[in-house]
C-alpha positions in Angstrom: 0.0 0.0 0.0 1.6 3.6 -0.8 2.7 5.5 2.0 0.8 9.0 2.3 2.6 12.0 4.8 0.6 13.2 7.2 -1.9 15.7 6.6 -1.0 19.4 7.8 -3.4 22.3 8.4 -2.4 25.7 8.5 -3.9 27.8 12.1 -6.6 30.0 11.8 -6.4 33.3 10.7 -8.6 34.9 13.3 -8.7 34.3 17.2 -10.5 31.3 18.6 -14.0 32.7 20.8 -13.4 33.4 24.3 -16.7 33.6 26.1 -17.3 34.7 29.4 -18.6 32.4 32.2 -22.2 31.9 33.1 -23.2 33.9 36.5 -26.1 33.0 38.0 -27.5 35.1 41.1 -27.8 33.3 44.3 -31.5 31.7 44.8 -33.9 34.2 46.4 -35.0 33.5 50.1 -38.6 34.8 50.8 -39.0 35.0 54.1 -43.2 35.4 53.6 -43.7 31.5 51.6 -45.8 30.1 53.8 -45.5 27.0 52.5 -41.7 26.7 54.1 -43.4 25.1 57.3 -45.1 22.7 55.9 -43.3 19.1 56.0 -44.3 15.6 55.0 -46.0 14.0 58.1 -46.6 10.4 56.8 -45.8 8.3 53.5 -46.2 4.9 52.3 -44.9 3.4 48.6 -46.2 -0.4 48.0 -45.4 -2.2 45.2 -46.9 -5.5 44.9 -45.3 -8.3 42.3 -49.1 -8.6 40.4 -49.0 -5.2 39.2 -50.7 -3.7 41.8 -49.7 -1.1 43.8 -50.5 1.7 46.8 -49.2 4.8 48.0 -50.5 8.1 50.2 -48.6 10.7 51.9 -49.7 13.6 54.1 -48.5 16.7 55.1 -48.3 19.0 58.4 -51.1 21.5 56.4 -53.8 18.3 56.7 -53.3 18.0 52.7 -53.6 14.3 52.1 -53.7 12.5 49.2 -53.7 8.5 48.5 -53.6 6.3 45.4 -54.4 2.5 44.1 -54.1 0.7 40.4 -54.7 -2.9 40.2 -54.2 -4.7 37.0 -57.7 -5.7 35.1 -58.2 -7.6 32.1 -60.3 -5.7 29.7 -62.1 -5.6 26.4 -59.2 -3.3 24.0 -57.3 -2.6 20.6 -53.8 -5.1 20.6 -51.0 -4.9 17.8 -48.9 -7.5 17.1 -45.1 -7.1 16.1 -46.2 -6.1 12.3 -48.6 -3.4 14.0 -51.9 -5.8 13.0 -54.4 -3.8 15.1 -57.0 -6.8 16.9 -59.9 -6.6 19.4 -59.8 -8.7 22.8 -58.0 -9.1 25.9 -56.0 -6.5 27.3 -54.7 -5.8 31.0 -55.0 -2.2 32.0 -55.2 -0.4 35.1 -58.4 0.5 37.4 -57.3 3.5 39.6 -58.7 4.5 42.9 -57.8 8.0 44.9 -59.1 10.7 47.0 -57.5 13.9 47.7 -58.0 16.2 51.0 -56.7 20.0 51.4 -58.1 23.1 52.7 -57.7 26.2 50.4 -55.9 29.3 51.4 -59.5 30.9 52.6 -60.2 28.1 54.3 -62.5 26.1 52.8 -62.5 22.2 53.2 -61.8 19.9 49.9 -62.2 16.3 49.1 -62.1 15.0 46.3 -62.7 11.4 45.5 -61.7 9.6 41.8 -62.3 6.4 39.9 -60.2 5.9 36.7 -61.0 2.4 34.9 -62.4 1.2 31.5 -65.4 3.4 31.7 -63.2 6.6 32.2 -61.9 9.1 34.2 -65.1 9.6 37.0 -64.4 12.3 39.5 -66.9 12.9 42.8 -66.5 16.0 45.2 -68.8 18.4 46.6 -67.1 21.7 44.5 -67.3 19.7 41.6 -70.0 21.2 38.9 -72.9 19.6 38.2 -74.5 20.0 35.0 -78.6 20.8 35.6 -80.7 17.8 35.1 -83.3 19.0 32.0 -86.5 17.0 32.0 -87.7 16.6 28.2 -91.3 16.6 27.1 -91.9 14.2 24.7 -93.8 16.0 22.1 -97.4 14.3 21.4 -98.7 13.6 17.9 -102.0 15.5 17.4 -105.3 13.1 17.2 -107.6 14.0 14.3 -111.0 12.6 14.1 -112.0 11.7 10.7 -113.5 8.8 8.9 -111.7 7.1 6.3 -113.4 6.1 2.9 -114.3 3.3 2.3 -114.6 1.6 -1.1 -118.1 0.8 -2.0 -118.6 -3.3 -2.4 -119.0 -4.3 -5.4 -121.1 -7.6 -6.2 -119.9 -10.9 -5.6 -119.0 -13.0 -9.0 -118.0 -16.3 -10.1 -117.0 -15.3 -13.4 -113.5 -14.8 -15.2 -110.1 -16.2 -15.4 -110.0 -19.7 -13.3 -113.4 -19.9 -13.0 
């Protein structure tokens, strides 16, 4: 194989960038955030080997908050490894939680969910409810009328097949 020297570049003709190092300020300590006393009272983390698993925590505030998901075999779209979409069973998760805190002005929360095949169902006495509209079926009008009848015409044993 022929030999080749090695290659040689010739240095820059302008002056390589300097740039100057970041400065950050120092973090900002407010001494108003009344949130700084607040500190995690209770916690528990439970991870079970079927899929299932637990965990709450709550705070010095009374702000609680808990969670569940077990595994669930359900009715849902599969692919296979050539992305073939199919219809059967599927395992997906059926979440359980409720949520406590009390807002800045004081006012109690709780909130309660349910998360599973038929959605995302959230229950709480702030919560919106949309008004309940009773519907009046409409009713057809009656008319009173007589329909015509055809006069009867006279019996005969005459014509074709006869």
């Amino acid at each position: 194989a022929p030999a080749y020297p090695a290659p040689a570049y010739p240095a820059p003709a302008y002056p390589a960038p300097a740039y100057p190092a970041p400065a950050y300020p120092a973090p900002a300590y407010n001494k108003d955030n009344k949130y700084a006393d607040i500190t995690i009272t209770s916690q528990s983390d439970e991870r079970n080997l079927d899929g299932s698993s637990q965990w709450s925590y709550a705070q010095s505030d009374y702000t609680t908050r808990e969670e569940s998901q077990v595994q669930k075999k359900m009715q849902g779209v599969t692919y296979d490894s050539y992305g073939k979409e199919s219809y059967g069973e599927v395992l997906g998760n059926t979440n359980k939680g409720s949520s406590y805190w009390v807002s800045p002005e004081g006012q109690k929360f709780t909130l309660t969910w349910t998360a599973d095949d038929a959605g995302f169902q959230p229950k709480g006495d702030h919560l919106p409810v949309a008004p309940v509209h009773e519907y009046e079926l409409p009713v057809a009008p009656v008319h009173e009328y007589e329909l015509p009848v055809a006069p009867a015409l006279p019996y005969s044993r005459t014509g074709p097949g006869y």
